[in-house]
ROSE-4610 file (N, C-alpha, C; in Angstrom, 1 decimal, always signed):
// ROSE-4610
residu = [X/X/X/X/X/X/X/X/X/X/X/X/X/X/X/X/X/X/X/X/X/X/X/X/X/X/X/X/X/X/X/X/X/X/X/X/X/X/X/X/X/X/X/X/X/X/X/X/X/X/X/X/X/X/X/X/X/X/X/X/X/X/X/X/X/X/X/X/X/X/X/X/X/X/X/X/X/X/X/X/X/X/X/X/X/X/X/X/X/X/X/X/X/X/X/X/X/X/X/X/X/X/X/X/X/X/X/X/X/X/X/X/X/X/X/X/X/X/X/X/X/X/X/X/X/X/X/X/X/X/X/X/X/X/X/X/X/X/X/X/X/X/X/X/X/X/X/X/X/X/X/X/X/X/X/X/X/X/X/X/X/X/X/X/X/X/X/X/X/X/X/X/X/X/X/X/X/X/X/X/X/X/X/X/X/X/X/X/X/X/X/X/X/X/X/X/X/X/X/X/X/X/X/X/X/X/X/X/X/X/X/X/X/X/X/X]
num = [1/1/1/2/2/2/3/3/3/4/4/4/5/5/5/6/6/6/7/7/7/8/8/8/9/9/9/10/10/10/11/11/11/12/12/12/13/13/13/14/14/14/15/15/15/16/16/16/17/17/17/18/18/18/19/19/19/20/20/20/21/21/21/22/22/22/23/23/23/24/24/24/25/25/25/26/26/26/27/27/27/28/28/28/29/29/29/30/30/30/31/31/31/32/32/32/33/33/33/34/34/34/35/35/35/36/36/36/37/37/37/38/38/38/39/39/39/40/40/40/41/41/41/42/42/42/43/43/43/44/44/44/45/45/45/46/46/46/47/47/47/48/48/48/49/49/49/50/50/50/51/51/51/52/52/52/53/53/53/54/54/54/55/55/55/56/56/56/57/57/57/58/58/58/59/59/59/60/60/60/61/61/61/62/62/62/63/63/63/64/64/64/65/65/65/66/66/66/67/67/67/68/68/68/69/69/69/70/70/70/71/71/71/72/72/72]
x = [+2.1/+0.8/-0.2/-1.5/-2.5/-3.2/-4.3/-4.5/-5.4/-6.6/-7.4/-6.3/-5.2/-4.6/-4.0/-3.6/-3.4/-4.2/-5.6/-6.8/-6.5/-6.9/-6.9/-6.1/-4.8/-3.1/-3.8/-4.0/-4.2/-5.2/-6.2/-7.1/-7.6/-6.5/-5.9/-5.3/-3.9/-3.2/-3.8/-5.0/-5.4/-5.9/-6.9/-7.5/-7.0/-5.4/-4.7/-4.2/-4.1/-3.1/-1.7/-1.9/-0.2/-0.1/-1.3/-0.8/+0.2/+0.6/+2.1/+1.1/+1.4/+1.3/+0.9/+0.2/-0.3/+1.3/+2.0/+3.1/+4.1/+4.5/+5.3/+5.0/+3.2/+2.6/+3.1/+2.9/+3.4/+5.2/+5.6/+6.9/+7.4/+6.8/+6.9/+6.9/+5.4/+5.3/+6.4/+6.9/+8.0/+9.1/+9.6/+10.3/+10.8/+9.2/+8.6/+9.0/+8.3/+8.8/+10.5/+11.1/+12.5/+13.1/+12.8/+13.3/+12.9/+11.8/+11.6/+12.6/+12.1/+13.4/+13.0/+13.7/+13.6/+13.7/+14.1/+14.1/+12.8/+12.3/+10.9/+9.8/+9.1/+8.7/+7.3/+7.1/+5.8/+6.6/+7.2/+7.9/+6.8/+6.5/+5.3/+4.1/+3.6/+2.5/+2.5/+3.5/+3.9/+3.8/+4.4/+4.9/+3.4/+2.7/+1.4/+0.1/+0.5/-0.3/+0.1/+1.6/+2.2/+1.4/+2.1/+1.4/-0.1/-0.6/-2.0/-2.6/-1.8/-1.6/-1.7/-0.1/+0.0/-0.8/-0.9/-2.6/-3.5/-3.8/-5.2/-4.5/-3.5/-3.4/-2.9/-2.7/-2.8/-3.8/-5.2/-5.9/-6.9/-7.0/-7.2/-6.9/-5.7/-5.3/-5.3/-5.2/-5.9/-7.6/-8.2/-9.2/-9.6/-9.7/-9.9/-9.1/-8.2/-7.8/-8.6/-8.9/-9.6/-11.3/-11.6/-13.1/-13.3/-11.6/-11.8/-11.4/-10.8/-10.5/-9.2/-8.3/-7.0/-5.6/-4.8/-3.4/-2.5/-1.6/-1.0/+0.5]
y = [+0.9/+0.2/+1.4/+1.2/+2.5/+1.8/+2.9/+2.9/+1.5/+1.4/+0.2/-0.8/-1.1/-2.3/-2.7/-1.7/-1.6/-2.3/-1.4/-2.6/-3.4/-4.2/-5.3/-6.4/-5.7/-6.5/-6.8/-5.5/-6.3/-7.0/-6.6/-7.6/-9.6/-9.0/-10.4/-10.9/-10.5/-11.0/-11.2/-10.5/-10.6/-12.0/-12.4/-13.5/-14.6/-14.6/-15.6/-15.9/-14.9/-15.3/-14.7/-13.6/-12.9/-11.7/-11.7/-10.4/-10.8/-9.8/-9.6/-9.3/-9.5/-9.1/-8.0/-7.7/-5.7/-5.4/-5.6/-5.6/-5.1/-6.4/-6.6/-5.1/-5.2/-3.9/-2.3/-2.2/-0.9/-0.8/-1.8/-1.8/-1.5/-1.7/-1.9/-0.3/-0.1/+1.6/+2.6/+2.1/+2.6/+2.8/+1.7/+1.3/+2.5/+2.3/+3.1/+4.6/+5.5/+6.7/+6.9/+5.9/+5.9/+5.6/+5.2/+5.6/+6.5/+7.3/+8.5/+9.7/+10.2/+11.2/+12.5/+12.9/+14.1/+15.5/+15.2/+16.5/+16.5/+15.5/+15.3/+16.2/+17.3/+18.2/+17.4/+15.9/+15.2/+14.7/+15.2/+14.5/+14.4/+15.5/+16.3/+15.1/+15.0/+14.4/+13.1/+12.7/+11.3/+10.6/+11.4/+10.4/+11.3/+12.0/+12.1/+11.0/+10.4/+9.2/+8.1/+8.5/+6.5/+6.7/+7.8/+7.7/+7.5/+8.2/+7.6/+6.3/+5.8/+4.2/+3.3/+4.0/+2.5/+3.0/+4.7/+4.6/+3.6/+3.7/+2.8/+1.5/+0.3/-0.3/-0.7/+0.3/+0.1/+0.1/+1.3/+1.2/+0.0/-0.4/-1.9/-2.8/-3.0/-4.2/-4.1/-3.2/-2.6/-2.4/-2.0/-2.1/-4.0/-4.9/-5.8/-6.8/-6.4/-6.8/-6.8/-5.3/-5.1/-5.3/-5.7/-5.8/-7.6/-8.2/-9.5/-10.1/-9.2/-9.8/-9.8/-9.7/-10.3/-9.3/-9.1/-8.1/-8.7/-7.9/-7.9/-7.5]
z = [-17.5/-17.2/-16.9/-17.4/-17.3/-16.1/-15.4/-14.5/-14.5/-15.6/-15.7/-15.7/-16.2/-16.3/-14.9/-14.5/-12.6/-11.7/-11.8/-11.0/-11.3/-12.5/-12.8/-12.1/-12.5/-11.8/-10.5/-10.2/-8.7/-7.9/-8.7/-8.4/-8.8/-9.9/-10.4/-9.3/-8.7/-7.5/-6.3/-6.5/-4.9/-4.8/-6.2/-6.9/-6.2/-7.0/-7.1/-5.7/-4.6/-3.9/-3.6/-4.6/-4.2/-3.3/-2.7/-1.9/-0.9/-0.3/+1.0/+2.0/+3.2/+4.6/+4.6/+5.3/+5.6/+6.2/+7.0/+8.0/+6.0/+5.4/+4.5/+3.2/+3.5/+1.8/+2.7/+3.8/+4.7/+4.4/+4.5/+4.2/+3.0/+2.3/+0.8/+0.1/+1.1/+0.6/+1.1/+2.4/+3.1/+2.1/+1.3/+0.2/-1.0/-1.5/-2.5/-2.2/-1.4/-0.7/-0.8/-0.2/+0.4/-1.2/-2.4/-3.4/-4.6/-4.4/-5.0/-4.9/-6.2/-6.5/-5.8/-4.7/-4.1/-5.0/-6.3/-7.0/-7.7/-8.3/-9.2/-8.7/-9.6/-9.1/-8.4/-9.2/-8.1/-6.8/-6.5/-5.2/-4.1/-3.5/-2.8/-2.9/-4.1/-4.3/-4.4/-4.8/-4.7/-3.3/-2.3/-1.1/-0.2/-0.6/-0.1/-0.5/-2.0/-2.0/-1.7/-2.0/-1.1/+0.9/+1.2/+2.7/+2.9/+1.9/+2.2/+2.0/+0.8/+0.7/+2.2/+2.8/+3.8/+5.3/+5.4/+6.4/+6.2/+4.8/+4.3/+4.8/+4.2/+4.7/+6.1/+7.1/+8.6/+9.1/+8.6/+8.8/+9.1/+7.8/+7.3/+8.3/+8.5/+9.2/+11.1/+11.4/+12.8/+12.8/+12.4/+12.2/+12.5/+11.5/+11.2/+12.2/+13.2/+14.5/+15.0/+15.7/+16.6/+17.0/+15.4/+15.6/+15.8/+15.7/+15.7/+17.2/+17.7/+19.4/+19.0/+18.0/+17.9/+18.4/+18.4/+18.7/+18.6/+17.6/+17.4/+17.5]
C-alpha cells in the first residue's frame, strides 16, 4: 500500500468507526516495534517513527484529558 492509499485507509476507518483506543493504538505501536527485525538496516529509523507515532498518540490523548477536566 502506497503512502496516498494509507491516508486514505485511515481516514476511511476513522470515517467509519474503526479506530482502537489511544490506550489499545500505543499498544499496538508497542507491538509493531516489538516485531521489527533487529537486523534490518531501517531498524534505527523504523522504531524512531513508530515512537514518534505513539508520543503523538499520548500526546493526543493527555492533552485532550486534561483540557477536559478528565483523568485517567
Amino acid at each position: 500500500m502506497n503512502r496516498v492509499d494509507a491516508v486514505l485507509a485511515i481516514v476511511e476507518m476513522a470515517r467509519i468507526g474503526g479506530a482502537v483506543s489511544p490506550q489499545d493504538a500505543v499498544s499496538h505501536v508497542a507491538t509493531m516495534i516489538d516485531r521489527l527485525d533487529k537486523a534490518s538496516l531501517s531498524y534505527e529509523d523504523d522504531v524512531r517513527l513508530l515512537l514518534g507515532i505513539g508520543a503523538t498518540i499520548w500526546t493526543l490523548e493527555h492533552s485532550c484529558c486534561a483540557s477536559s477536566g478528565q483523568t485517567r
